[in-house]
VOVOMI-753255 format. One line per field, with one value per residue: x, y, z of N, C-alpha, C in turn; residue in three letters. Coordinates in steps of 0.2 Angstrom, whole numbers. Each point is the difference from the previous one (the first is absolute). Example, Ala and Ser with C-alpha at 12.3 -4.5 7.8 and 13.67 -1.06 7.14 Angstrom:
nxx: [66  -2]
nyy: [-28  5]
nzz: [39  -4]
caxx: [-4  4]
cayy: [6  6]
cazz: [0  1]
cxx: [4  -4]
cyy: [6  5]
czz: [0  3]
aa: [ALA  SER]
***
This chain:
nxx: [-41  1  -2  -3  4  -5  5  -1  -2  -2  0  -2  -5  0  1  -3  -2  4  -4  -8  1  2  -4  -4  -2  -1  -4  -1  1  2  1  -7  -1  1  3  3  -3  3  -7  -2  -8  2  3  -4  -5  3  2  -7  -1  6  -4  0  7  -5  0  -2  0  6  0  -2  -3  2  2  8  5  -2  4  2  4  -6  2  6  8  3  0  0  -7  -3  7  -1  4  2  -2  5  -3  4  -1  8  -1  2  2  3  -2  6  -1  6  6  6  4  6  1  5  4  -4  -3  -4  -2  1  1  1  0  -6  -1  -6  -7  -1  1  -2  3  -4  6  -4  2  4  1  7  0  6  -7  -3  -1  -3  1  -8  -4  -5  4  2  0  -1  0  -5  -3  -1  -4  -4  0  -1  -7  -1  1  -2  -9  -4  2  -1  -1  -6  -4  -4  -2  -4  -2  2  2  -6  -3  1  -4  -2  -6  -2  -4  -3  -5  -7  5  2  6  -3  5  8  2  8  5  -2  4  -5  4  0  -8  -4  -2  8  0  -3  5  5  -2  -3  0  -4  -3  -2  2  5  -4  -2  6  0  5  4  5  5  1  3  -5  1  -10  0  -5  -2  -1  0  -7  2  5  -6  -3  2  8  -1  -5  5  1  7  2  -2  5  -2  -6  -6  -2  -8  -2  -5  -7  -5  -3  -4  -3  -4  -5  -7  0  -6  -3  3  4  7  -2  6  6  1  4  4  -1  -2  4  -1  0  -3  -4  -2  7  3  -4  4  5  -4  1  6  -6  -5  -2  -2  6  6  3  0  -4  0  6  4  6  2  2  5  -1  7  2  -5  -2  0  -5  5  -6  4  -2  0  -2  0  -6  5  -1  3  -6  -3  1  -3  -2  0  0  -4  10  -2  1  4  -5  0  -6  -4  -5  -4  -3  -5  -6  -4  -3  6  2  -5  4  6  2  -2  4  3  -3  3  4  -2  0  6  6  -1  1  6  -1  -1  2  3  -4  -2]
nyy: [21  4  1  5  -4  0  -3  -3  -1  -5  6  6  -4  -2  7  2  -6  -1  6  -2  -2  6  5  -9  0  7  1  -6  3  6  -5  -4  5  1  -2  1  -2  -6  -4  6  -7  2  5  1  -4  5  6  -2  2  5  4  4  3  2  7  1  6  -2  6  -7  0  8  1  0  5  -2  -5  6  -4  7  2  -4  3  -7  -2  -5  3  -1  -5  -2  -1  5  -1  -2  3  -2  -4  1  -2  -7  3  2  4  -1  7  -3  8  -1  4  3  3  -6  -3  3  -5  -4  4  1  10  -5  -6  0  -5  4  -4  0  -7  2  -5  -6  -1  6  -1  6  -1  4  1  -4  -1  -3  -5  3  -2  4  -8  5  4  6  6  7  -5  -1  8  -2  -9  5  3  -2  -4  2  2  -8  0  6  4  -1  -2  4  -2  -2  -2  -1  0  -4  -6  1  -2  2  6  -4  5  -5  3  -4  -2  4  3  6  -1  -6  -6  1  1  2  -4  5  5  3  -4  0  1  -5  7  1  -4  0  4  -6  -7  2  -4  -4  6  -3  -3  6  -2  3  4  -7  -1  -6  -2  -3  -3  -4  -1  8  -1  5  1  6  3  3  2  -6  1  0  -6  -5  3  -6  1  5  -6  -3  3  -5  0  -2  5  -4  6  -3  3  -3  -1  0  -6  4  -5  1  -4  7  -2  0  1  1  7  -2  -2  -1  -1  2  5  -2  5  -1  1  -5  -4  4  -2  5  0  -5  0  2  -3  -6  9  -5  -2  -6  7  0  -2  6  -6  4  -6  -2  1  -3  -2  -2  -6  -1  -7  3  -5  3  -2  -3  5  4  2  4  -1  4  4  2  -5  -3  2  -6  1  6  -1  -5  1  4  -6  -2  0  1  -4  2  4  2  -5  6  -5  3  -4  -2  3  -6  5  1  -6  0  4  -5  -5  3  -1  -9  -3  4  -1  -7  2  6  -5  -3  8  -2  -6  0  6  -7  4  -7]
nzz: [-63  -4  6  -7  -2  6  2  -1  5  -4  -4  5  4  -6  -5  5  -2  -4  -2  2  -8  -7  4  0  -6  -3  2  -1  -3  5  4  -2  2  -6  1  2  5  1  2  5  -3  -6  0  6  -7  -1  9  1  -8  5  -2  7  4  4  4  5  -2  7  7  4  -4  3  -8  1  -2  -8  -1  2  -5  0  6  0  -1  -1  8  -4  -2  6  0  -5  2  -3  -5  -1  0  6  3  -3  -8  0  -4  6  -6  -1  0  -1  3  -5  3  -4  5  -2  -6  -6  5  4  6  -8  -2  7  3  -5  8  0  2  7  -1  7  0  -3  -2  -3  -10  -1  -7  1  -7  -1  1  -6  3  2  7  -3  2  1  -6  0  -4  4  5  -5  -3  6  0  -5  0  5  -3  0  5  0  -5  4  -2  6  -1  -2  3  -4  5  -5  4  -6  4  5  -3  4  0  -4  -3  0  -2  2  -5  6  -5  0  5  -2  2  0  5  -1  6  2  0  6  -4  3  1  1  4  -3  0  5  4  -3  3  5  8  -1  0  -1  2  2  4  -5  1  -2  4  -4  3  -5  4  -4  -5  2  -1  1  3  0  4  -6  4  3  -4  0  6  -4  4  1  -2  3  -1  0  -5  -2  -1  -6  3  -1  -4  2  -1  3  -3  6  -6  5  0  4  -1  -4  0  -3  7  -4  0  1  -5  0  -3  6  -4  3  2  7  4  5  -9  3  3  8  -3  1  8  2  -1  2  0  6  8  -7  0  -7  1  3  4  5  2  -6  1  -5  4  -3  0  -4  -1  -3  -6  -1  -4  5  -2  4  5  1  6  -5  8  -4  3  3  5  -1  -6  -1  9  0  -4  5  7  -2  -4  -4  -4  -3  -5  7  3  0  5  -2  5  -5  3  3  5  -3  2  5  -3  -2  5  4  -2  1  5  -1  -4  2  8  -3  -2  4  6  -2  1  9  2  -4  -5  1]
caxx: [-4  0  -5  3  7  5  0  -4  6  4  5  7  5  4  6  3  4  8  5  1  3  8  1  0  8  4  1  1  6  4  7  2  -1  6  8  8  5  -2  -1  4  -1  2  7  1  -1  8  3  -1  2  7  3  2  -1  -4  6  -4  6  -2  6  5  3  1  7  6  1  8  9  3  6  2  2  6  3  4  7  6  -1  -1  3  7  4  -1  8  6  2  6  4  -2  -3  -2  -6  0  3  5  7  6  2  7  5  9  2  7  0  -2  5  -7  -7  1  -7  -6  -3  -4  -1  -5  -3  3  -6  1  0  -3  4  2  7  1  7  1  5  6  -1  1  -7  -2  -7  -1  -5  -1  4  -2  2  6  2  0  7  7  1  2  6  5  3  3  4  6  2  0  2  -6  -8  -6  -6  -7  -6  -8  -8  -5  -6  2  -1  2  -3  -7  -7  -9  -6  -4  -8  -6  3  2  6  5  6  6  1  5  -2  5  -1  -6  -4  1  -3  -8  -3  2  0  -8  -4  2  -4  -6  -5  -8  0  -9  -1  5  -3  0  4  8  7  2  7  3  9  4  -5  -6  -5  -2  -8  -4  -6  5  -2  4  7  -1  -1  5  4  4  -2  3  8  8  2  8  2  -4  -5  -3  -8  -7  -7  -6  -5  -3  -8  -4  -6  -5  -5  -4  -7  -5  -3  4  0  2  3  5  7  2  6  2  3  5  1  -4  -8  -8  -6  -3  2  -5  -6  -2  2  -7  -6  -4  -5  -6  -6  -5  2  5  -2  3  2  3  4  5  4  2  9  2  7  5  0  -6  -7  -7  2  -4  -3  -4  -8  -3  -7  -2  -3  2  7  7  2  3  5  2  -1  6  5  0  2  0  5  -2  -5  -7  -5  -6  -5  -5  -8  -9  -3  -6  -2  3  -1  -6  -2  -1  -10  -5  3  -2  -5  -5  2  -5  -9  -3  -1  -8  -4  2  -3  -8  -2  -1  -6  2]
cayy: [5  7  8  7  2  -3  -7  -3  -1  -5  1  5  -5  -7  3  3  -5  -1  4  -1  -7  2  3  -1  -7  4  3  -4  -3  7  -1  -1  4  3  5  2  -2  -3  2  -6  -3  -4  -1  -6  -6  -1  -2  -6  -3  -1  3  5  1  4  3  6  3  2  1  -6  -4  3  -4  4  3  -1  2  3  -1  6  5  0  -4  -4  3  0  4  6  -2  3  8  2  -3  7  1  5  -5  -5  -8  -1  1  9  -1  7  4  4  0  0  4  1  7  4  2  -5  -7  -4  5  6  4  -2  -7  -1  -5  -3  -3  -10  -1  -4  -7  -3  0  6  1  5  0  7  0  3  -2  -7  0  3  -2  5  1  2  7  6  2  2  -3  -3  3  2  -4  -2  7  -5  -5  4  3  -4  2  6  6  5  -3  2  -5  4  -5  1  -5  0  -2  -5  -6  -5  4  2  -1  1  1  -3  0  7  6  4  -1  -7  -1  -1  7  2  2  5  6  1  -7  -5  -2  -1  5  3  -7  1  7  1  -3  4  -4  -1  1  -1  -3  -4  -3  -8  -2  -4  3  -4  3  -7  -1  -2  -6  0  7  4  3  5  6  6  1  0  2  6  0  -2  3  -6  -2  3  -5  3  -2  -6  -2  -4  1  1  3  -3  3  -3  4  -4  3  -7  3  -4  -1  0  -4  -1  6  5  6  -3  -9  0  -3  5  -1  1  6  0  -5  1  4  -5  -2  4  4  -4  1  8  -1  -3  1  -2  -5  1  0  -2  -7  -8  -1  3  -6  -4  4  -5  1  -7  0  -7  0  -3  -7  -4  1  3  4  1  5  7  5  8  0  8  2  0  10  0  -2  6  -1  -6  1  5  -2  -7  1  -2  -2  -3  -6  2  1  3  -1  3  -4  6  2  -2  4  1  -4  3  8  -1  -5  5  4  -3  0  5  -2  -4  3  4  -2  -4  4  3  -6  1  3  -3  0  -3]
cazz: [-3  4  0  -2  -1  7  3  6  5  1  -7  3  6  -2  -1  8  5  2  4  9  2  0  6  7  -1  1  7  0  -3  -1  -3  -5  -2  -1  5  -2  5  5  6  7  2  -6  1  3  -2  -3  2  3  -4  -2  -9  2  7  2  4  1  1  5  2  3  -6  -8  -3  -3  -8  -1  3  -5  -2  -5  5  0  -3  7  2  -5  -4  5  5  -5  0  -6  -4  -2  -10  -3  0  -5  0  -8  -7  1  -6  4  -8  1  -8  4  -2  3  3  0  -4  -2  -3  -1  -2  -3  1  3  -5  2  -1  -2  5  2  5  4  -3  5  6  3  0  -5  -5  -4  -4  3  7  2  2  7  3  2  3  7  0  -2  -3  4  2  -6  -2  4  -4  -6  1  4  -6  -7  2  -3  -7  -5  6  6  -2  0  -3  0  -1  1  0  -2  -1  5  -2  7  6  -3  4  -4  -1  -5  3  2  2  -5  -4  2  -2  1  5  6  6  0  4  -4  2  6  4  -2  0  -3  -6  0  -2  -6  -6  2  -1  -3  6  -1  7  4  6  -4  -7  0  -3  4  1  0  2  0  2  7  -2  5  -4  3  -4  -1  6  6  1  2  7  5  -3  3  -8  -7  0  -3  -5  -3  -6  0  4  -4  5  -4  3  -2  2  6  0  5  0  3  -5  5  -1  5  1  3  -5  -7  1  -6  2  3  2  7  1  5  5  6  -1  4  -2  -2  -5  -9  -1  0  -7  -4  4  3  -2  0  4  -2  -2  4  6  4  5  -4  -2  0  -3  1  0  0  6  -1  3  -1  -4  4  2  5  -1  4  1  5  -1  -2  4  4  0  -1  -6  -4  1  -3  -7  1  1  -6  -6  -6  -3  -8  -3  4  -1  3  -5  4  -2  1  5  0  -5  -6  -3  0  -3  -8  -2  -2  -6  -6  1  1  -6  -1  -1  -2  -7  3  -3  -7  -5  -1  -4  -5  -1  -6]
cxx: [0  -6  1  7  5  0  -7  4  0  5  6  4  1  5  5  5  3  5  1  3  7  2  1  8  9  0  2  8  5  7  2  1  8  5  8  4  -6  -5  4  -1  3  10  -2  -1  7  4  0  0  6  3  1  3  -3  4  -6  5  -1  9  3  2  1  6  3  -1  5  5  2  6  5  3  6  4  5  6  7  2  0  6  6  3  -1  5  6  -1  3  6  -3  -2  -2  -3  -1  7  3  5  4  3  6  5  5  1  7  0  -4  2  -6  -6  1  -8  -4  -2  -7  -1  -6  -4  3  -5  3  -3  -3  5  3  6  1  6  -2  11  7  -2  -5  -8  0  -7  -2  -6  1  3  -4  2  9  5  4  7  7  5  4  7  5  7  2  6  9  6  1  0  -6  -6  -5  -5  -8  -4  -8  -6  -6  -8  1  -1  1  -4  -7  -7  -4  -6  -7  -8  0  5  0  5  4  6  4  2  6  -2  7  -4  -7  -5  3  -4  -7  -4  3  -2  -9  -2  3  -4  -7  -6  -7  -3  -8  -1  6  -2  0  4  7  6  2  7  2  8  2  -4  -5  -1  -3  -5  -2  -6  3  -2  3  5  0  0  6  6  3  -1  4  6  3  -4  5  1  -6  -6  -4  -8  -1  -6  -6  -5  -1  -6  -4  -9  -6  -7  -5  -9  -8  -3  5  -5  1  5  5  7  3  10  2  6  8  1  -5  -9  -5  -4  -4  1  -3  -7  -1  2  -6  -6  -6  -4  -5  -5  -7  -1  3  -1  7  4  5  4  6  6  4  8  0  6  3  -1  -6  -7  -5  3  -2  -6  -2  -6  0  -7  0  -4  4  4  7  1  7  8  5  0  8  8  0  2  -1  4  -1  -3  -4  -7  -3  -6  -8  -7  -3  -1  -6  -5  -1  -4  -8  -4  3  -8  -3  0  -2  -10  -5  4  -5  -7  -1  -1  -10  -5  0  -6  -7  -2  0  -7  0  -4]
cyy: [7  5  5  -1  -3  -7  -3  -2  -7  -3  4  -6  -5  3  2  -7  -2  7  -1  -9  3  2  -4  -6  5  2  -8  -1  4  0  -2  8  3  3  1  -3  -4  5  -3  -4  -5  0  -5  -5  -2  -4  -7  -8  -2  2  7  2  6  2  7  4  5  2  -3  -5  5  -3  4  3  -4  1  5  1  4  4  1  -3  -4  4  2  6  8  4  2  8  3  -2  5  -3  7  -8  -5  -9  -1  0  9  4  10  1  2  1  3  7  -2  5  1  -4  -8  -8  -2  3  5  2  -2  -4  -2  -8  -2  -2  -7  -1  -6  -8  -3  -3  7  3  5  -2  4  -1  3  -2  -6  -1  3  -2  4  1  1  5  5  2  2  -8  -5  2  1  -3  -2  6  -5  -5  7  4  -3  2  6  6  4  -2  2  -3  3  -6  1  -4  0  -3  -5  -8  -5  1  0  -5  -2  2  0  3  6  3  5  -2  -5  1  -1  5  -3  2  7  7  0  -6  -5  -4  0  3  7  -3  0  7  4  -3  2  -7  2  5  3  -4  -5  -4  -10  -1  -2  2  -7  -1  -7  1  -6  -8  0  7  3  5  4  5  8  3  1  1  10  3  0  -1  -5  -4  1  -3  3  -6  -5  -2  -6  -1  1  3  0  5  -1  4  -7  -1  -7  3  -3  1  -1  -3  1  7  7  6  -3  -7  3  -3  7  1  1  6  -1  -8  1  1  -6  -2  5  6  -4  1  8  2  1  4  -2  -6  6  2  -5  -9  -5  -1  1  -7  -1  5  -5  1  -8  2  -7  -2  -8  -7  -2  3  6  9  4  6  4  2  6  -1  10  3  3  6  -3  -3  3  -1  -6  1  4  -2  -7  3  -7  -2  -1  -7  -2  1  3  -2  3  -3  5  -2  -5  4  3  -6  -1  5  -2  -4  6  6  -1  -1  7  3  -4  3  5  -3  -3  4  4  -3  0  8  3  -3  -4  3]
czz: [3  -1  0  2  5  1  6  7  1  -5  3  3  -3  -3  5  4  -6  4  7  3  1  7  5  0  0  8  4  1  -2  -5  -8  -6  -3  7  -4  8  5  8  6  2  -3  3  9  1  -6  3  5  -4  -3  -6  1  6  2  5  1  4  5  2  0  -7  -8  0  1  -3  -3  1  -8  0  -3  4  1  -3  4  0  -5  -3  3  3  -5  -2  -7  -5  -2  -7  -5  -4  -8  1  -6  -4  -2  -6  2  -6  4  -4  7  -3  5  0  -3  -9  -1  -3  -4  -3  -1  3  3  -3  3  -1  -2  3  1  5  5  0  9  7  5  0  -5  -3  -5  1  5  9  3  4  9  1  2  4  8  1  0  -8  2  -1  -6  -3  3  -1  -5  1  3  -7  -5  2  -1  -5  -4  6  1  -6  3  -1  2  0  2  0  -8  1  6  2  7  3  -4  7  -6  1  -4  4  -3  -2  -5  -5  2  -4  5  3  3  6  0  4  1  1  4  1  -3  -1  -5  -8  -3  -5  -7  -6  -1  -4  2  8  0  8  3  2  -4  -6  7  0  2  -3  -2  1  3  4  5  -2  5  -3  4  -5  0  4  5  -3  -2  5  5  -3  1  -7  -7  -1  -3  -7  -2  -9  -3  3  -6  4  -5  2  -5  5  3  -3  2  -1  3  -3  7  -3  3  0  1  -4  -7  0  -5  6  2  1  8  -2  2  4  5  -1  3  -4  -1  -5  -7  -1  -1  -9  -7  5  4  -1  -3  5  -1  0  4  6  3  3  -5  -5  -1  -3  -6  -3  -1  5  -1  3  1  -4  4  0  7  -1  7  -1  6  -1  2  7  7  3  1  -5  -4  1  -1  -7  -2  -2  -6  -3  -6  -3  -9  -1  5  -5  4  -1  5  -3  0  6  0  -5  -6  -6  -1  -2  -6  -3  0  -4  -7  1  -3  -10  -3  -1  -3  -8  -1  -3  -6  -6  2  -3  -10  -3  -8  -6]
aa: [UNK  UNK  UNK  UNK  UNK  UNK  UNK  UNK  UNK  UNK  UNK  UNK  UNK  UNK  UNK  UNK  UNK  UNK  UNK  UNK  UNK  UNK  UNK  UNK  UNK  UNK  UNK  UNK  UNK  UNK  UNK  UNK  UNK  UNK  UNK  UNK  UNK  UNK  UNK  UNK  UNK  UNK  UNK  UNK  UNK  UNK  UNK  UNK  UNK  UNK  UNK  UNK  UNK  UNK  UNK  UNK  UNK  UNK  UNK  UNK  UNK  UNK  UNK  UNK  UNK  UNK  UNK  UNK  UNK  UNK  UNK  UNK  UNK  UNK  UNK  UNK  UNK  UNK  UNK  UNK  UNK  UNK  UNK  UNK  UNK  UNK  UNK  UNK  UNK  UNK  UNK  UNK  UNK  UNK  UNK  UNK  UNK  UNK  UNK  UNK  UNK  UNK  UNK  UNK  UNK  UNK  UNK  UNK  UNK  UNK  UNK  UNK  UNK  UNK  UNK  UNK  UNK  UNK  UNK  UNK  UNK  UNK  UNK  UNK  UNK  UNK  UNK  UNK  UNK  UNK  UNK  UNK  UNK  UNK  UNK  UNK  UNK  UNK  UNK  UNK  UNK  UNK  UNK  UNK  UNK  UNK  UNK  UNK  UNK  UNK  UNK  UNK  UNK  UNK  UNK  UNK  UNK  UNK  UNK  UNK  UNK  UNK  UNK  UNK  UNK  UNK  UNK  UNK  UNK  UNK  UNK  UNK  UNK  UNK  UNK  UNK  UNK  UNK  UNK  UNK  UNK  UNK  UNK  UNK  UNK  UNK  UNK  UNK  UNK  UNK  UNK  UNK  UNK  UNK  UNK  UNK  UNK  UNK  UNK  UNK  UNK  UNK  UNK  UNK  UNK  UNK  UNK  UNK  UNK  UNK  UNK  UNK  UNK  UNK  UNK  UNK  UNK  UNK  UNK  UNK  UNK  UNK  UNK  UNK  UNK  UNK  UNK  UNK  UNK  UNK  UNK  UNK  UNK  UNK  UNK  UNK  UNK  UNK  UNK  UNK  UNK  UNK  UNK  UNK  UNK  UNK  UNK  UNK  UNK  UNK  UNK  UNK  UNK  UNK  UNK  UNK  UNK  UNK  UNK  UNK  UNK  UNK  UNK  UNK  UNK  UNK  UNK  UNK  UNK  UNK  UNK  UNK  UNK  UNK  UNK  UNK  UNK  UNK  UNK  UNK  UNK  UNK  UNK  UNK  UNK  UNK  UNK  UNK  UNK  UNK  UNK  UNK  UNK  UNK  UNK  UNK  UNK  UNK  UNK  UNK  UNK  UNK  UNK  UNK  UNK  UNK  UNK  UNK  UNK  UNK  UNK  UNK  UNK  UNK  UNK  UNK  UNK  UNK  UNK  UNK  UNK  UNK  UNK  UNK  UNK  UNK  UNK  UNK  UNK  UNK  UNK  UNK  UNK  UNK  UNK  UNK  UNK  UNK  UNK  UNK  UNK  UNK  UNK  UNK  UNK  UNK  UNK  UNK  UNK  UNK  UNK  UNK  UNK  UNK  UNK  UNK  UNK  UNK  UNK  UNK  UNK  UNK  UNK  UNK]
***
C-alpha cells in the first residue's frame, strides 16, 4: 500500500533484498564474475593439479633464447671460391660463323653456322670438325680449337664464336622479390649480394625476410639483414643455386589486462617479453595484477604447457622481462587484479540499485 505516492519501508526493504542478496553472494564469489584470463590463484591450483607447469620466473631459471638457425651459411658454402663462368657447359647455346682467308673452298662469304648447343656430355659438333669437348673451356680456347681442326681442311680459317645463352651457369630465384626468375652467373654477378641488389627483394624489414640458398641437397638460410652485416655472408655463386626469400611471419598473442589484447607481429629477432608487453601498451592500470603477468609456451613432446610467471612487482623485473625472448605463438596472458573483480560486483551491484530506485519511484 502506498502513501501519497511513496513506498512504505517495509515495501522499500522487501524490493531492496535481492539486490543486497546479489551483493553478498557476488562479493562472495569474485571469481565467478566475467574474466578473459585466469587469476594466480587459479593458474596455481593448475599447476598443482598437473594440467599446467608453473615456472616463476627468476634469473637462475630464465630460458635460453632460441637456437637461431637463421645466421649463417655452412662452411661449404662460405668457403667456395667464386665460379669461372667464363668456362663453358652444357646446355650453353654459342653462333659461330666460319671464313677462309685464302680462296674459297667450304665457307663461301663467311658461313654462318647458326646456334649449337653444348650437349650433356660437354661436347660441340660443327660440320668439317666433328664433336669437341668443350666443357670447362673458355670461349678463346674453344675457338683455337676449332681453328686447329679446320686448318686440315681449308686455308688460314677464321672463326667467330659467341655466347648466346648460358644455360650451365644458371641461378634461380623465386619468393619476396621484384624480379624473380633465371639469372647467369657472369661478370657483375658472382656473388649473393650482387644477385640481391638486382632482383630487389621485399625490403620492408630485412631483419625478417629469409634468404635461403639450396645447393646441391644442402640449405643454408639467413636474414637479408646480416648479409648485410656480414661480408662473410655474401657467397660465391654456383651453377644450379636455387635463392628463396620468404618474409619471417611469427607472432605472439597478448591477452588479459593489458592496453590492448590483439595477436601481436614480432618485428625482429631477439624480441622480449617486455617488448610484447610494451607492444599491447602495457599493464592495465585500473585492472591487472602486477604478480601475475604470464607467459605460456608449449613444449614439444608433451600436452602440458609450460607457464612463466613475472611478478611485475619486483626491481629486477623489467629486466628479466628484458632478457625473456619470445618465441612464435607465445602466449602473454595478464589476470585482473583482486580488486578489479570487486569493483565489477560493485559495479554490477549498484546497476541493480539504481534500477530498484528506478521502480520505487514509480507511482502506480
Amino acid at each position: 500500500m502506498l502513501l501519497y505516492g511513496i513506498p512504505r519501508h517495509r515495501d522499500v526493504r522487501s524490493m531492496l533484498r535481492p539486490a543486497i542478496a546479489l551483493l553478498v553472494v557476488a562479493l562472495a564469489g569474485c571469481a565467478g564474475m566475467p574474466r578473459s584470463v585466469s587469476s594466480l590463484s587459479e593458474f596455481q591450483q593448475s599447476s598443482e593439479q598437473g594440467n599446467i607447469t608453473l615456472v616463476p620466473l627468476t634469473a637462475q631459471n630464465l630460458p635460453p633464447p632460441q637456437e637461431d638457425v637463421s645466421v649463417a651459411f655452412p662452411p661449404s658454402f662460405t668457403q667456395a671460391a667464386e665460379f669461372a663462368y667464363e668456362r663453358l657447359g652444357p646446355g650453353d647455346r654459342l653462333q659461330v660463323r666460319i671464313w677462309e682467308s685464302g680462296t674459297p673452298t667450304l665457307f663461301t662469304q663467311g658461313s654462318d653456322l647458326g646456334e649449337l648447343i653444348v650437349d650433356e656430355s660437354g661436347r660441340l659438333y660443327l660440320p668439317y670438325v666433328g664433336a669437341i669437348n668443350v666443357a670447362g673451356s673458355t670461349i678463346p680456347q674453344v675457338r683455337s680449337a676449332v681453328i686447329g681442326r679446320l686448318g686440315k681442311v681449308v686455308a688460314r680459317p677464321q672463326v667467330d664464336i659467341r655466347a648466346i645463352d648460358r644455360r650451365s651457369t644458371l641461378v634461380t630465384v623465386q619468393g619476396d622479390a621484384g624480379k624473380t626468375g633465371l639469372y647467369p652467373i657472369e661478370r657483375g654477378r658472382t656473388r649473393l649480394g650482387a644477385l640481391l641488389a638486382e632482383v630487389a627483394p621485399n625490403q620492408e624489414n630485412p631483419e625478417m625476410l629469409s634468404v635461403a640458398v639450396r645447393r646441391d641437397g644442402t640449405v643454408g638460410q639467413v636474414r637479408l639483414n646480416d648479409i648485410y652485416r656480414n661480408p662473410a655472408l655474401d657467397i660465391a655463386l654456383r651453377p644450379g643455386d636455387s635463392i628463396i626469400l620468404n618474409k619471417v611471419v611469427e607472432n605472439v598473442t597478448v591477452l588479459g589486462a593489458a592496453g590492448v589484447q590483439s595477436r601481436i607481429r614480432i618485428p625482429e629477432r631477439n624480441f622480449s617479453l617486455i617488448d610484447a608487453i610494451g607492444q599491447a601498451r602495457g599493464l592495465s592500470e585500473d585492472s591487472a595484477d602486477p604478480r601475475a603477468v604470464f607467459l605460456m609456451r608449449n613444449q614439444e613432446g608433451t600436452p602440458v604447457p609450460l607457464v612463466y610467471q613475472l611478478d611485475m612487482r619486483r626491481p629486477d623485473a623489467i629486466a628479466l622481462g628484458n632478457r625473456f625472448i619470445v618465441q612464435n605463438d607465445d602466449a602473454v596472458l595478464i589476470s585482473n587484479a583482486p580488486f578489479a573483480q570487486t569493483r565489477k560486483v560493485l559495479s554490477a551491484f549498484a546497476q541493480t540499485l539504481s534500477t530498484v530506485r528506478s521502480t520505487t519511484a514509480v507511482v502506480p
